[in-house]
N, CA, C and O atoms as a Maestro MAE file, in Angstrom:
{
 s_m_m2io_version
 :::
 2.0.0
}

f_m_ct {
 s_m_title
 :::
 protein
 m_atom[324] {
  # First column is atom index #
  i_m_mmod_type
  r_m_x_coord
  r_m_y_coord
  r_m_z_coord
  i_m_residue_number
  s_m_chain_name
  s_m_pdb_residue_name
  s_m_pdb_atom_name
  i_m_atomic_number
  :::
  1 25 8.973 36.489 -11.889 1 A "UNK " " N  " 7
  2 3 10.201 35.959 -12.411 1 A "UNK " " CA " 6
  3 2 10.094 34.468 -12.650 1 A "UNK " " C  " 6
  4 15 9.286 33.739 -12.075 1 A "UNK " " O  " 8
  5 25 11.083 34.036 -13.653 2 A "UNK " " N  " 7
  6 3 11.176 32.761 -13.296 2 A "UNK " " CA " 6
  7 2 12.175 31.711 -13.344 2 A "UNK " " C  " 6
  8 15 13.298 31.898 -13.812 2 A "UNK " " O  " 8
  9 25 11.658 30.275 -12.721 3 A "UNK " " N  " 7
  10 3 13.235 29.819 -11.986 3 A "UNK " " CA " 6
  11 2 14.457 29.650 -12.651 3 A "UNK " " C  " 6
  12 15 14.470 29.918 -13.853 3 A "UNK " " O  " 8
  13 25 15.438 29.279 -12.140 4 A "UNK " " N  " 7
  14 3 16.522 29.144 -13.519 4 A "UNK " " CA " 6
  15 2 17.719 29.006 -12.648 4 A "UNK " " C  " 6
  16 15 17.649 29.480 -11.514 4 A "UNK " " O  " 8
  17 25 19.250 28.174 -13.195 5 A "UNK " " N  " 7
  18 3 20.132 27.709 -12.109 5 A "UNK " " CA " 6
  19 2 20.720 28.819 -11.546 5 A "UNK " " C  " 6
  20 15 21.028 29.846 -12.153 5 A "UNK " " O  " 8
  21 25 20.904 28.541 -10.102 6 A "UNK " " N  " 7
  22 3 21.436 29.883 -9.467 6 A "UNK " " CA " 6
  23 2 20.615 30.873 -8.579 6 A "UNK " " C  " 6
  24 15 21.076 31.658 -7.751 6 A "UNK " " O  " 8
  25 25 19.099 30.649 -8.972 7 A "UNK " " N  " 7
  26 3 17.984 31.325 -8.266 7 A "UNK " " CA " 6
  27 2 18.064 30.777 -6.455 7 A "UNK " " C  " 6
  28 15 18.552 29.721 -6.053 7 A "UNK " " O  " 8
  29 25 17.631 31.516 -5.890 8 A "UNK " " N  " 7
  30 3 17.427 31.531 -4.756 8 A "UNK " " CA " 6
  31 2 15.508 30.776 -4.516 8 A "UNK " " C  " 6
  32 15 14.598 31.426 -5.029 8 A "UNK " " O  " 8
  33 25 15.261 29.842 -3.965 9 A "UNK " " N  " 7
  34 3 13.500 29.768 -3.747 9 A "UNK " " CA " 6
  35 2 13.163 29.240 -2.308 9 A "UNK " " C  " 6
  36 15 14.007 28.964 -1.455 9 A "UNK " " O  " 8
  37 25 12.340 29.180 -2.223 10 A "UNK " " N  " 7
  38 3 11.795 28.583 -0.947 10 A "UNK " " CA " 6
  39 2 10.804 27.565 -1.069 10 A "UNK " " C  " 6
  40 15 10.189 27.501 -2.133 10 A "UNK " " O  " 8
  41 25 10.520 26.667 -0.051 11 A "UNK " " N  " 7
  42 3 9.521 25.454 -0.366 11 A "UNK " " CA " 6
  43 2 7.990 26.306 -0.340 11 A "UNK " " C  " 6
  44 15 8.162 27.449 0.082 11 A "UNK " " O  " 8
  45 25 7.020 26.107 -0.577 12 A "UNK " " N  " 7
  46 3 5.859 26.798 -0.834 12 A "UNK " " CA " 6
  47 2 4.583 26.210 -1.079 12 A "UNK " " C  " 6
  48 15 4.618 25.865 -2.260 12 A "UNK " " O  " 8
  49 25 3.233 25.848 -0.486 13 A "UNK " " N  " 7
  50 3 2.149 25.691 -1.297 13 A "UNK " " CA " 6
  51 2 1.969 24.302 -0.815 13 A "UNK " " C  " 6
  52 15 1.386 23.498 -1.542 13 A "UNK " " O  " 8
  53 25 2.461 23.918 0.456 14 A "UNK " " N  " 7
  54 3 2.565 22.475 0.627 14 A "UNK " " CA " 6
  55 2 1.615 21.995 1.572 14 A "UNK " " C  " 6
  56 15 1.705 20.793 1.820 14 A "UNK " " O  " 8
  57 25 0.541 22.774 2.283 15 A "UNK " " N  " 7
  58 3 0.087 22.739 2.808 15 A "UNK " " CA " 6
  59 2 0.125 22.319 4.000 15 A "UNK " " C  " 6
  60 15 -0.905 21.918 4.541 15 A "UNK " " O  " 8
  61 25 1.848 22.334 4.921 16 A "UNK " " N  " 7
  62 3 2.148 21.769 6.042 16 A "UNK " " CA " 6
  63 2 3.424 20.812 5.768 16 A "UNK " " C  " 6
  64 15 4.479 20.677 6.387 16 A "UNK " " O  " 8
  65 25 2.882 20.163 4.525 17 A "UNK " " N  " 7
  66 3 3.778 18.995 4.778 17 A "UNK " " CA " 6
  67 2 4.906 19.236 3.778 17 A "UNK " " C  " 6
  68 15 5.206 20.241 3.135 17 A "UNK " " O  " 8
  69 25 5.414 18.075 3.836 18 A "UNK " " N  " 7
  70 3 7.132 18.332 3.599 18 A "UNK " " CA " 6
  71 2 7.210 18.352 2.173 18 A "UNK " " C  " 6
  72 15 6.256 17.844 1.584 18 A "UNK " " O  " 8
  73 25 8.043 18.778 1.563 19 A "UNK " " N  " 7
  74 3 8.414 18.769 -0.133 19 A "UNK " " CA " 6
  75 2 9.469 17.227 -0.289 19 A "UNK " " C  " 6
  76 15 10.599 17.086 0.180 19 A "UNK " " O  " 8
  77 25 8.992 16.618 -0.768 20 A "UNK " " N  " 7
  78 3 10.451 15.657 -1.229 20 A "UNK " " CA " 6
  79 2 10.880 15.585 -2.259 20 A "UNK " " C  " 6
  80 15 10.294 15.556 -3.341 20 A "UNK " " O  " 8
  81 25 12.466 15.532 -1.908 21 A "UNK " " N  " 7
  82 3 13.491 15.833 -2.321 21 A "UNK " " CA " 6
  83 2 13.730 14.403 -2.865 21 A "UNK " " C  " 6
  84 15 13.645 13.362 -2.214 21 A "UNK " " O  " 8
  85 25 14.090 14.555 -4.365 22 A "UNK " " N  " 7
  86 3 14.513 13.058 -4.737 22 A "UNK " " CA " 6
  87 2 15.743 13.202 -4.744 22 A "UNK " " C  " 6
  88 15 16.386 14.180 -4.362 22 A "UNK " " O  " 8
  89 25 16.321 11.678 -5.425 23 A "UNK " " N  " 7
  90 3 17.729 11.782 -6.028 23 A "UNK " " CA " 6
  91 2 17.894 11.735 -7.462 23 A "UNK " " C  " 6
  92 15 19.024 11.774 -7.949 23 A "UNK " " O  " 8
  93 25 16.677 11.641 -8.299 24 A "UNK " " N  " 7
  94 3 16.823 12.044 -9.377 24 A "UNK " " CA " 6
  95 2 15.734 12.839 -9.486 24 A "UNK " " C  " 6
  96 15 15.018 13.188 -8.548 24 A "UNK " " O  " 8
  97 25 15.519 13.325 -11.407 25 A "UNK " " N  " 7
  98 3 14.110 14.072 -11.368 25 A "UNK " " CA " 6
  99 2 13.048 12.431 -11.840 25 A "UNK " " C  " 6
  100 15 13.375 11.397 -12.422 25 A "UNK " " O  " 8
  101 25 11.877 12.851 -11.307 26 A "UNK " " N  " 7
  102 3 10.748 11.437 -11.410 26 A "UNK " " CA " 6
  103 2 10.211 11.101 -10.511 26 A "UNK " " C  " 6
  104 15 11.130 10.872 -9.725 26 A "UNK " " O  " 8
  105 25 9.124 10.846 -9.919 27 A "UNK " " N  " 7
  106 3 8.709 10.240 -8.949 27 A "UNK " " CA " 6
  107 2 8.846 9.076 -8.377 27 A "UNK " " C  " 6
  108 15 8.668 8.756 -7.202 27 A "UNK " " O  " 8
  109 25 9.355 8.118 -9.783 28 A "UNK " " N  " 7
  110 3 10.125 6.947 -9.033 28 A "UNK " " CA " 6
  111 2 11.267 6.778 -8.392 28 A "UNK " " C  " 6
  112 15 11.617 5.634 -8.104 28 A "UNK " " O  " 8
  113 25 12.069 7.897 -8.047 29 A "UNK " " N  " 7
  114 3 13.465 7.835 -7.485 29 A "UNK " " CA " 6
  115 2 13.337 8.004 -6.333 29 A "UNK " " C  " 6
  116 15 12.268 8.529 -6.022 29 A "UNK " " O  " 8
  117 25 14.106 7.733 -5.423 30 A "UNK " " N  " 7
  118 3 14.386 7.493 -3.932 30 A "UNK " " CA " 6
  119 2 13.973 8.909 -3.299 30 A "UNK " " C  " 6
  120 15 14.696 9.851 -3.624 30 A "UNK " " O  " 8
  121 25 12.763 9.212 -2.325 31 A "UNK " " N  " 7
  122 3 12.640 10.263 -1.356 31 A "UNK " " CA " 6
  123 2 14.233 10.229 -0.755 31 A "UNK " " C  " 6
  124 15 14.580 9.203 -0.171 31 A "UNK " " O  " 8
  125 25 15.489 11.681 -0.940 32 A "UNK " " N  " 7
  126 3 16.486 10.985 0.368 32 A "UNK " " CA " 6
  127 2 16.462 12.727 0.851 32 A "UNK " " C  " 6
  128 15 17.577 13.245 0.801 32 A "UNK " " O  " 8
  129 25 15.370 13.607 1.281 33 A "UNK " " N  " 7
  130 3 15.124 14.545 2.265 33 A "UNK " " CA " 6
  131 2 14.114 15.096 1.947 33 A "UNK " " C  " 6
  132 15 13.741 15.251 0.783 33 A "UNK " " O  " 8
  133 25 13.276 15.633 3.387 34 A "UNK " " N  " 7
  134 3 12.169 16.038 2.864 34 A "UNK " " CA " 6
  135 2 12.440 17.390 3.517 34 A "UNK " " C  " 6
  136 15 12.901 17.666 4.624 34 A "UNK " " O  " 8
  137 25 11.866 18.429 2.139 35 A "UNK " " N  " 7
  138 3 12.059 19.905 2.752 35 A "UNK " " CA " 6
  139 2 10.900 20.452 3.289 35 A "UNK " " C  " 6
  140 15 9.971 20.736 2.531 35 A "UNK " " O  " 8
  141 25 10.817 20.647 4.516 36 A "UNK " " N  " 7
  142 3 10.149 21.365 5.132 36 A "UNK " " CA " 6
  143 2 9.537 22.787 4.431 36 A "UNK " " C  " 6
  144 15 10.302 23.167 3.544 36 A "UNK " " O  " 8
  145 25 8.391 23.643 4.594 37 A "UNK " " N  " 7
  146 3 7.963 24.585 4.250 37 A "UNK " " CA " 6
  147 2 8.340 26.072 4.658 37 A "UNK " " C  " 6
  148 15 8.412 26.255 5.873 37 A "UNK " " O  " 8
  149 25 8.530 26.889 4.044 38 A "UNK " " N  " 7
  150 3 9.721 27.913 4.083 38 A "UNK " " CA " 6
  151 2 11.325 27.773 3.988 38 A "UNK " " C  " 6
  152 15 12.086 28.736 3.891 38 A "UNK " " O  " 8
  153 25 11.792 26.169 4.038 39 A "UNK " " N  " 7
  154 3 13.009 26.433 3.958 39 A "UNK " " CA " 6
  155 2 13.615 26.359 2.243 39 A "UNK " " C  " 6
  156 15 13.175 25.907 1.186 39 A "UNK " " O  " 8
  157 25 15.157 27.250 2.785 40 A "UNK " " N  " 7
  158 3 15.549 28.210 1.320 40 A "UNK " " CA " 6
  159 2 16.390 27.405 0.791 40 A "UNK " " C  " 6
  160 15 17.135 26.891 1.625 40 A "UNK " " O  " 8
  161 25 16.623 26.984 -0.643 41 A "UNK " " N  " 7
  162 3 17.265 26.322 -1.333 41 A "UNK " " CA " 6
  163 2 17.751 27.245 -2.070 41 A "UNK " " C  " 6
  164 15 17.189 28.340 -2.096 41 A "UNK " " O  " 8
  165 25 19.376 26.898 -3.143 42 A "UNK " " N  " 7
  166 3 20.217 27.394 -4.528 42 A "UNK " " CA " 6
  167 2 19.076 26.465 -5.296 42 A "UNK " " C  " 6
  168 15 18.342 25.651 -4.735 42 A "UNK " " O  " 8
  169 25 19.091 26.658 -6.176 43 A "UNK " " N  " 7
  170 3 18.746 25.686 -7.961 43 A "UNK " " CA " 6
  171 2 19.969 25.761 -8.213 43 A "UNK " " C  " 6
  172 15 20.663 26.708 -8.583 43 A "UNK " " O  " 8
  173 25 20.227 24.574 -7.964 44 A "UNK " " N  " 7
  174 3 21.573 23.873 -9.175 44 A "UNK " " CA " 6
  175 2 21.348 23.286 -9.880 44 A "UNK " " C  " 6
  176 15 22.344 22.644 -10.215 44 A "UNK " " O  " 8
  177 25 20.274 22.983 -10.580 45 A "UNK " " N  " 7
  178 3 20.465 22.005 -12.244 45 A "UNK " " CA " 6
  179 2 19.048 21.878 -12.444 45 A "UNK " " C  " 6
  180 15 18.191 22.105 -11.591 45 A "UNK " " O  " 8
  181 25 18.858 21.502 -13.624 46 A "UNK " " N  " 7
  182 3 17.349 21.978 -14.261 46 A "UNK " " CA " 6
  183 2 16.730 23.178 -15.304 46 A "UNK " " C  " 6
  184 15 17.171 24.291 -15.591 46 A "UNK " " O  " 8
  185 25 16.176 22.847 -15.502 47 A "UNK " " N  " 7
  186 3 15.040 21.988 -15.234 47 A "UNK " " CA " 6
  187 2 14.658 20.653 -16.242 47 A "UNK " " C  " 6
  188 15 14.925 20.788 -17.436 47 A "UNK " " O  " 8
  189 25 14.158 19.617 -15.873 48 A "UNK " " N  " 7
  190 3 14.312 18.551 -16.697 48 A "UNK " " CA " 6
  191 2 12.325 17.788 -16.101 48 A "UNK " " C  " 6
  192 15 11.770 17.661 -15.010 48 A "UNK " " O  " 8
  193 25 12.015 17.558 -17.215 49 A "UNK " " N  " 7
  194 3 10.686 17.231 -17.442 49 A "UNK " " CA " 6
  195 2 10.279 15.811 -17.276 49 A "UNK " " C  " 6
  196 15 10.538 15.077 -18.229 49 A "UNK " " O  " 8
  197 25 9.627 15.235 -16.135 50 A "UNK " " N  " 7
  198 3 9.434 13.679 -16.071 50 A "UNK " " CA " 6
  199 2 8.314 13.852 -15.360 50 A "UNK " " C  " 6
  200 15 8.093 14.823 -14.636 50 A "UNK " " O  " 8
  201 25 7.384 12.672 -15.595 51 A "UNK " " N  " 7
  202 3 6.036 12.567 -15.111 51 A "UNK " " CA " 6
  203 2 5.173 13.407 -14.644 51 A "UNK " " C  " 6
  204 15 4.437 13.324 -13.661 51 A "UNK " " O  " 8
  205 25 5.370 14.568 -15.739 52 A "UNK " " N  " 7
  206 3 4.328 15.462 -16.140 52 A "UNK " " CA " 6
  207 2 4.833 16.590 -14.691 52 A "UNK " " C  " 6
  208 15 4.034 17.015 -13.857 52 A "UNK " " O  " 8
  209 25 5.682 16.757 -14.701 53 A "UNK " " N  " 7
  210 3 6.349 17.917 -13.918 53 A "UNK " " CA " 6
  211 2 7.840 18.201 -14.129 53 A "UNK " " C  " 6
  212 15 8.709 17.458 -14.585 53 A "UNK " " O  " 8
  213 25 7.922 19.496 -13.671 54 A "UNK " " N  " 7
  214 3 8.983 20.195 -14.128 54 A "UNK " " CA " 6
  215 2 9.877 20.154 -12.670 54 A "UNK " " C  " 6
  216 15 9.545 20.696 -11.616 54 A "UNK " " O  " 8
  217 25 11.260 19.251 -12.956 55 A "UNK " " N  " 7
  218 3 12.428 19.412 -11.576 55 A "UNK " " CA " 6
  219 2 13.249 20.267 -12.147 55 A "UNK " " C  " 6
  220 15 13.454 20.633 -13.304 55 A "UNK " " O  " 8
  221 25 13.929 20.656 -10.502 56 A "UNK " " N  " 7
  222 3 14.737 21.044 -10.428 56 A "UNK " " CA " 6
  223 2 15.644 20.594 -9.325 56 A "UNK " " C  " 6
  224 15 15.226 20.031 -8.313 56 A "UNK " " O  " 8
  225 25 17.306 20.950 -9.636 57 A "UNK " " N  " 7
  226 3 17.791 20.004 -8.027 57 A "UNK " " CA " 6
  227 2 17.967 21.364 -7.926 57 A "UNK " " C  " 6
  228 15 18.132 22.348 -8.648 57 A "UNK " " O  " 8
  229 25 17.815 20.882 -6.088 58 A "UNK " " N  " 7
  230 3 18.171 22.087 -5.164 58 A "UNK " " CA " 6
  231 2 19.223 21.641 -3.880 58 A "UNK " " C  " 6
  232 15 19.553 20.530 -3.464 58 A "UNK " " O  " 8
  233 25 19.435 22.443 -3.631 59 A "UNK " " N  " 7
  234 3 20.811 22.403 -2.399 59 A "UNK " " CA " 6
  235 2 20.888 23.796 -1.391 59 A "UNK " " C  " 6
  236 15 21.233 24.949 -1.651 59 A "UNK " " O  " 8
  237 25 20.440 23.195 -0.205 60 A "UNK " " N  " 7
  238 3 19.709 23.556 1.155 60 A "UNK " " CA " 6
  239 2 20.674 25.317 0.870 60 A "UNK " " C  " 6
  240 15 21.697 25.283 0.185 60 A "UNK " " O  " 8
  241 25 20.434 25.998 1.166 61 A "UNK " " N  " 7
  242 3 20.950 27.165 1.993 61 A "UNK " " CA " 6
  243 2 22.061 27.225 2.708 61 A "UNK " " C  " 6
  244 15 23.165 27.688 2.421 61 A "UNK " " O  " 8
  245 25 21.534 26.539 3.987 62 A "UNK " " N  " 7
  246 3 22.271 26.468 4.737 62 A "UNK " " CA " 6
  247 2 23.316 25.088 4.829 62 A "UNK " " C  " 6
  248 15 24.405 24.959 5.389 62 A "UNK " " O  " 8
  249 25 22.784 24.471 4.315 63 A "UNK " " N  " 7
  250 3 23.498 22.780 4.083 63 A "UNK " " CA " 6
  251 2 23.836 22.024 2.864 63 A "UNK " " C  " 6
  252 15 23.502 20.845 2.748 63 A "UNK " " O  " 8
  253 25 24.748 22.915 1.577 64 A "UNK " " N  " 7
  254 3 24.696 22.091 0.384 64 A "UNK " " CA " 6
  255 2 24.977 20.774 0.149 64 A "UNK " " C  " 6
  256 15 24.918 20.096 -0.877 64 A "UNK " " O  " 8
  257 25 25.213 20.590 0.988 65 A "UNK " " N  " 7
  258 3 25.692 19.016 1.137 65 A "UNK " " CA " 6
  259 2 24.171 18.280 0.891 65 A "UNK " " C  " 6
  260 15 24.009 17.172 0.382 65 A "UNK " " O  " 8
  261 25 23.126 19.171 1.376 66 A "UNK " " N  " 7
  262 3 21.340 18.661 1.863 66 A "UNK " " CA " 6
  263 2 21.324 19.100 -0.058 66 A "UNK " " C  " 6
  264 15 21.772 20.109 -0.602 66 A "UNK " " O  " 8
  265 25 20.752 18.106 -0.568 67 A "UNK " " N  " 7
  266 3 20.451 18.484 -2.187 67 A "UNK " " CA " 6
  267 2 19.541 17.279 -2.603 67 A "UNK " " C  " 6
  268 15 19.720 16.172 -2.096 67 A "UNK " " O  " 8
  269 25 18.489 17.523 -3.602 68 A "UNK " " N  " 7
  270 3 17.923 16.262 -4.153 68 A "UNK " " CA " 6
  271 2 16.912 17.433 -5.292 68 A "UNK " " C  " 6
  272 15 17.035 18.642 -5.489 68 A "UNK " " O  " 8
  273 25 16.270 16.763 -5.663 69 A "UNK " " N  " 7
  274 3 15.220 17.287 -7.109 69 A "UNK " " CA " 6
  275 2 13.917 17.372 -6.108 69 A "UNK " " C  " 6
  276 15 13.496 16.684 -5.178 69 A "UNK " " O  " 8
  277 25 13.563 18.381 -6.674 70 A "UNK " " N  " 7
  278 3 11.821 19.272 -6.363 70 A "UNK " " CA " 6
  279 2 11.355 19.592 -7.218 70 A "UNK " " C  " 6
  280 15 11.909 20.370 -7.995 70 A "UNK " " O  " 8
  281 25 9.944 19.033 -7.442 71 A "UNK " " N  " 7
  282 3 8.745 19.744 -8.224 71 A "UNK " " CA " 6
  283 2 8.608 21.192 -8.204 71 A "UNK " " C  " 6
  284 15 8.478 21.961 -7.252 71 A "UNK " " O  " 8
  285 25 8.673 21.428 -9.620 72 A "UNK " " N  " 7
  286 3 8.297 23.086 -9.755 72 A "UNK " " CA " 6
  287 2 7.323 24.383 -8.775 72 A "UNK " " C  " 6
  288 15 7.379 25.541 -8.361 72 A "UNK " " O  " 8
  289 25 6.396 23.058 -8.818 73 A "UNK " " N  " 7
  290 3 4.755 23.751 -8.249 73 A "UNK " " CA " 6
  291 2 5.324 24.230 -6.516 73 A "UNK " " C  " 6
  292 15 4.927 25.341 -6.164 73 A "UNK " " O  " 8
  293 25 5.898 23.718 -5.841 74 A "UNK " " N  " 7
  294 3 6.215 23.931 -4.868 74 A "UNK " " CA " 6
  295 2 7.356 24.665 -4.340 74 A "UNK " " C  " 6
  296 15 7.583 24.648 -3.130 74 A "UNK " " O  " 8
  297 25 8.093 25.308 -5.157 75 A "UNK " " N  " 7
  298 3 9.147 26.190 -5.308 75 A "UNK " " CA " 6
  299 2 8.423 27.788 -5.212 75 A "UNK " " C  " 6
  300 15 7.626 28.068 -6.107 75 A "UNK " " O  " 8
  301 25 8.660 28.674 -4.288 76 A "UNK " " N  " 7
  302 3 8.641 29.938 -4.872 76 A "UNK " " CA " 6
  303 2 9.805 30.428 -4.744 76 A "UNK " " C  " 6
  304 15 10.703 30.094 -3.972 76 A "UNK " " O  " 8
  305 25 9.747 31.844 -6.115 77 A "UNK " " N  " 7
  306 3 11.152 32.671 -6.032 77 A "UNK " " CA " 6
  307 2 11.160 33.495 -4.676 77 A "UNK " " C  " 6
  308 15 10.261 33.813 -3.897 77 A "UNK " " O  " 8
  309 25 12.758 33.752 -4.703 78 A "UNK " " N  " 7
  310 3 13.256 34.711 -3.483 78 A "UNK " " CA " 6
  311 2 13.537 35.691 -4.506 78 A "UNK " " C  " 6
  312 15 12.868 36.688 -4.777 78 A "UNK " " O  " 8
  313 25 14.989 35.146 -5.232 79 A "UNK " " N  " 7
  314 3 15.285 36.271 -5.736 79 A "UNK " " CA " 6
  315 2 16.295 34.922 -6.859 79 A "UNK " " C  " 6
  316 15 16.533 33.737 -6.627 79 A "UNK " " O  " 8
  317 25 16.782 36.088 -8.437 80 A "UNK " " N  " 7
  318 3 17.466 35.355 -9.175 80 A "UNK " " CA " 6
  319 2 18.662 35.973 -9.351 80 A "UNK " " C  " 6
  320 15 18.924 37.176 -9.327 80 A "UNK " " O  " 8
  321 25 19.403 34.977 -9.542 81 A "UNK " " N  " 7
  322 3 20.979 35.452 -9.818 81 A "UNK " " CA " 6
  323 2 21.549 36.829 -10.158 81 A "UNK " " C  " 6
  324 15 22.760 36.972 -10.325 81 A "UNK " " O  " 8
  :::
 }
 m_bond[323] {
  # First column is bond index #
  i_m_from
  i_m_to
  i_m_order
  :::
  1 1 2 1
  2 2 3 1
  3 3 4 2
  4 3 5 1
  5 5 6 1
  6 6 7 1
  7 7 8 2
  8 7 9 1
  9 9 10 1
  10 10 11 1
  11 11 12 2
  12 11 13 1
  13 13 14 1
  14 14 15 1
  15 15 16 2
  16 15 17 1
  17 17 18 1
  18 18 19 1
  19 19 20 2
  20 19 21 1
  21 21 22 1
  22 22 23 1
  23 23 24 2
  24 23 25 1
  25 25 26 1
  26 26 27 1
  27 27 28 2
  28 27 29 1
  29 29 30 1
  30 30 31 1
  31 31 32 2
  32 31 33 1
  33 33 34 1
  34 34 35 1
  35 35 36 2
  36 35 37 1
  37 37 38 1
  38 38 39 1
  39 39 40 2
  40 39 41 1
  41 41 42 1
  42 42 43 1
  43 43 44 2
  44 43 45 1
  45 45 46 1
  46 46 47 1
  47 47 48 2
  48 47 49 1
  49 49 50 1
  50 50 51 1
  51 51 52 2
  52 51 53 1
  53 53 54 1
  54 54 55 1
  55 55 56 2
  56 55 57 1
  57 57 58 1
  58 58 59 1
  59 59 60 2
  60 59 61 1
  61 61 62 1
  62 62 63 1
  63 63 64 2
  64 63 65 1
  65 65 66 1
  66 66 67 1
  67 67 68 2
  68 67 69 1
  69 69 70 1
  70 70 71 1
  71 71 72 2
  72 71 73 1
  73 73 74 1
  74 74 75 1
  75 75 76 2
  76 75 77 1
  77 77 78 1
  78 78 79 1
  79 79 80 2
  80 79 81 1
  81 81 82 1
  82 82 83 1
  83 83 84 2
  84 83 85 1
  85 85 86 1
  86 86 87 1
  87 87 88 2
  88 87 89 1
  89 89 90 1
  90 90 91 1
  91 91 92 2
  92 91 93 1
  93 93 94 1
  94 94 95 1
  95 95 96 2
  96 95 97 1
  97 97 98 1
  98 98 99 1
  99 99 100 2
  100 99 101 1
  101 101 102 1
  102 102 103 1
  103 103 104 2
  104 103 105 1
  105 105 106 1
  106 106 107 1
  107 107 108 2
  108 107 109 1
  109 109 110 1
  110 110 111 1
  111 111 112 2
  112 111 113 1
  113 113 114 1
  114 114 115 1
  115 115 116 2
  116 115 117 1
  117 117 118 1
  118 118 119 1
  119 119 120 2
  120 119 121 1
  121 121 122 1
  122 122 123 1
  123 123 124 2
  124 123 125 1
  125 125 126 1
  126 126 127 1
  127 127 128 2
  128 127 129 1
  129 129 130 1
  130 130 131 1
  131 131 132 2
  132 131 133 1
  133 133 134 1
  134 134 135 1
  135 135 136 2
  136 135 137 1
  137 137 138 1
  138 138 139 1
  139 139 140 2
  140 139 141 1
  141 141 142 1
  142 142 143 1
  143 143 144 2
  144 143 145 1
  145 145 146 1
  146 146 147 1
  147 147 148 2
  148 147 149 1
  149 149 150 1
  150 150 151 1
  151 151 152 2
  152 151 153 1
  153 153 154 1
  154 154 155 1
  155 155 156 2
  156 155 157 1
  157 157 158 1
  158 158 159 1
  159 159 160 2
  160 159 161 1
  161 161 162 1
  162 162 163 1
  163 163 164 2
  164 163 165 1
  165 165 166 1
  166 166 167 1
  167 167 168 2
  168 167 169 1
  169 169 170 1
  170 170 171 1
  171 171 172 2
  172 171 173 1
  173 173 174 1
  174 174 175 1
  175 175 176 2
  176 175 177 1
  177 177 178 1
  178 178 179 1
  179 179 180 2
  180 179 181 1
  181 181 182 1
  182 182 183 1
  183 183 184 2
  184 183 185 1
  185 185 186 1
  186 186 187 1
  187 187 188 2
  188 187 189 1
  189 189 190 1
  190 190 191 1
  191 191 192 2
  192 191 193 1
  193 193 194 1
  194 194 195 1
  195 195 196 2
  196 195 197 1
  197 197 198 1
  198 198 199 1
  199 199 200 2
  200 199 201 1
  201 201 202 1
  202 202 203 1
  203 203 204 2
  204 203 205 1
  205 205 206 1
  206 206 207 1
  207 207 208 2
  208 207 209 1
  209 209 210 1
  210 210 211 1
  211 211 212 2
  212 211 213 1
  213 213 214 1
  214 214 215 1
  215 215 216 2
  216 215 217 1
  217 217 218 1
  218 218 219 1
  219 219 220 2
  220 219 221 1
  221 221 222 1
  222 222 223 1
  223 223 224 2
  224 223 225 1
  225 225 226 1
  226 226 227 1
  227 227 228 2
  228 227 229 1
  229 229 230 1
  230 230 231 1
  231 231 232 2
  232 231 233 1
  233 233 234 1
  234 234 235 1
  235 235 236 2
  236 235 237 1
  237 237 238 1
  238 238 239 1
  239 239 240 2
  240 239 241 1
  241 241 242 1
  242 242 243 1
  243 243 244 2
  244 243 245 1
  245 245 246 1
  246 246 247 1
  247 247 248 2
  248 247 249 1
  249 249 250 1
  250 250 251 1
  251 251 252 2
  252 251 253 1
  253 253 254 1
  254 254 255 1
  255 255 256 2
  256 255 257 1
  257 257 258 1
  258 258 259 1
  259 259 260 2
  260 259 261 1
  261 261 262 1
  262 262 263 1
  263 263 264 2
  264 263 265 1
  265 265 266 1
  266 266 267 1
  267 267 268 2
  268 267 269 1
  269 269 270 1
  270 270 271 1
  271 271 272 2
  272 271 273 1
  273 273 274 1
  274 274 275 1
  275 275 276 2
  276 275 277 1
  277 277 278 1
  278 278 279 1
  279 279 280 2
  280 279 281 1
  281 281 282 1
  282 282 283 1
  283 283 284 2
  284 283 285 1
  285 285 286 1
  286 286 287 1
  287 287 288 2
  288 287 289 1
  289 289 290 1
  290 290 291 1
  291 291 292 2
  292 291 293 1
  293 293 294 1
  294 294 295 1
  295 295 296 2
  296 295 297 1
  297 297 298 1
  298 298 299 1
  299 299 300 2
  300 299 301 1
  301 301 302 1
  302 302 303 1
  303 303 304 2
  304 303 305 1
  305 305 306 1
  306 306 307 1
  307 307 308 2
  308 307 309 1
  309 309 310 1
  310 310 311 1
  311 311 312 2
  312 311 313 1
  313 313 314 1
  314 314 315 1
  315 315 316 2
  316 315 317 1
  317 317 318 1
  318 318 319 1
  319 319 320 2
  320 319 321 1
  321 321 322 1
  322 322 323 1
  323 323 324 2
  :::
 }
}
């Protein structure tokens, strides 16, 4: 499948370490959470294309309030809308 707003994913492929979460999409924008590996995010907005990767914002599972932009590559699906 693939991602799209509303999907369910999980952090993935990170080799331990944390996914960060920006506040915009880009690598120059502010780290403000870093997602740990296995934990489950909504896709709320995206996908939007900057420095040669594909974001998406996400918003925690359990904590939507917890939200920032993630690289594609490190997203896997759960399940889609």
């Amino acid at each position: 499948g693939q991602l799209n707003v509303g999907a369910l994913v999980e952090v993935t492929g990170t080799d331990g370490d944390s996914l960060r979460l920006r506040s915009g999409p880009g690598l120059s924008t502010e780290t403000i959470y870093l997602a740990l590996s296995s934990e489950v995010f909504f896709v709320v907005d995206g996908p939007i294309e900057a420095d040669g990767f594909r974001w998406w914002k996400l918003a925690a599972q359990a904590d939507e309030q917890r939200e920032g932009w993630g690289v594609e590559n490190f997203l896997g699906l759960i399940r889609t809308p």
